[in-house]
C-alpha positions, 0 to 999 in steps of 0.5 A: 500500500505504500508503493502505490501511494508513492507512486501516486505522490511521484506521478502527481508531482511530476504532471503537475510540474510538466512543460505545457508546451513540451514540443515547443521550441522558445527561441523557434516561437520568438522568429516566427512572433517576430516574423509574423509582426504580432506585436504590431496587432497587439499594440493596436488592440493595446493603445500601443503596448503590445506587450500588455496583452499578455497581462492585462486582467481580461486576457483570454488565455489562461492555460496552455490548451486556451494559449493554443486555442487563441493562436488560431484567430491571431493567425487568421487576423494576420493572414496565416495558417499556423502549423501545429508545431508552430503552435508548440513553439509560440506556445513555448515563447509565449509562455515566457509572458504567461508563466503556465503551468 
C-alpha cells in the first residue's frame, strides 16, 4: 500500500510540474512572433503596448490548451495558417509572458 501511494505522490508531482508546451521550441516561437509582426496587432488592440496583452486582467488565455486555442484567430487576423508545431513553439515563447503551468 505504500508503493502505490508513492507512486501516486511521484506521478502527481511530476504532471503537475510538466512543460505545457513540451514540443515547443522558445527561441523557434520568438522568429516566427517576430516574423509574423504580432506585436504590431497587439499594440493596436493595446493603445500601443503590445506587450500588455499578455497581462492585462481580461486576457483570454489562461492555460496552455486556451494559449493554443487563441493562436488560431491571431493567425487568421494576420493572414496565416499556423502549423501545429508552430503552435508548440509560440506556445513555448509565449509562455515566457504567461508563466503556465
Amino acid at each position: 500500500m505504500k508503493l502505490v501511494i508513492t507512486l501516486i505522490m511521484l506521478f502527481s508531482a511530476t504532471t503537475s510540474s510538466a512543460e505545457p508546451f513540451p514540443k515547443g521550441d522558445a527561441n523557434i516561437g520568438q522568429k516566427l512572433f517576430e516574423r509574423h509582426n504580432c506585436n504590431s496587432c497587439h499594440a493596436q488592440l493595446m493603445s500601443g503596448d503590445g506587450n500588455a496583452i499578455f497581462t492585462r486582467s481580461d486576457r483570454k488565455v489562461h492555460d496552455a490548451a486556451e494559449l493554443l486555442a487563441q493562436l488560431g484567430p491571431c493567425g487568421s487576423s494576420a493572414g496565416i495558417k499556423l502549423t501545429q508545431q508552430e503552435k508548440q513553439h509560440l506556445g513555448a515563447y509565449l509562455n515566457r509572458y504567461y508563466n503556465l503551468k
